[in-house]
C-alpha positions in Angstrom: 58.2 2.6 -53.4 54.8 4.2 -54.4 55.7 7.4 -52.6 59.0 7.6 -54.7 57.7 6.8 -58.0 54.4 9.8 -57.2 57.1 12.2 -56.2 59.2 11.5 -59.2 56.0 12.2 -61.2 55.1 15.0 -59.6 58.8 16.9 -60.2 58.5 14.9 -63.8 55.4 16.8 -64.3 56.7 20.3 -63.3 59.2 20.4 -65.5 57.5 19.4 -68.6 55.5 23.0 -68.2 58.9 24.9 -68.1 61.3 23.1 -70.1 62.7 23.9 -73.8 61.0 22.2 -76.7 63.7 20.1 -76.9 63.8 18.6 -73.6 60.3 18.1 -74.0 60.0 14.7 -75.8 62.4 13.1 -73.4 60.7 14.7 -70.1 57.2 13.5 -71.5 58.7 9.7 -72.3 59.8 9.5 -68.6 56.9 10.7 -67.4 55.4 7.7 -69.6 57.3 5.3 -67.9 57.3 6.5 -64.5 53.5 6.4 -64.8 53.6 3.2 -66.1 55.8 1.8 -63.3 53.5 2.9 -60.7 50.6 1.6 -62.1 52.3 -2.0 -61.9 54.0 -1.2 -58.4 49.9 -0.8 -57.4 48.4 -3.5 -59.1 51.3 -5.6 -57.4 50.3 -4.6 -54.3 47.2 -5.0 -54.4 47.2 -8.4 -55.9 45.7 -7.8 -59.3 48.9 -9.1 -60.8 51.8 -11.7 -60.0 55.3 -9.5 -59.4 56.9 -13.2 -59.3 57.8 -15.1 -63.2 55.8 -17.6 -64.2 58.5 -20.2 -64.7 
């Protein structure tokens, strides 16, 4: 999943350095997310956090 998520990054990344200002905003905020969803696909597999609910 890790691989996926860097690689989606990666092309996320390219395309904020050669898209329109408009498409900006939107490319950044994924970007945002898709960073973000790593960073908790990591810490889950590493066992810093619990990928299971609490109740």
């Amino acid at each position: 999943m890790t691989v996926a998520l860097e690689d989606h990054i990666e092309e996320l990344r390219r395309e904020l350095n050669c898209c329109d200002p408009a498409e900006r905003a939107q490319i950044a905020a994924e970007l945002e997310l898709a960073q973000a969803e790593l960073e908790v696909a990591i810490a889950e597999q590493e066992g810093r956090i619990d990928s299971k609910p609490p109740f």
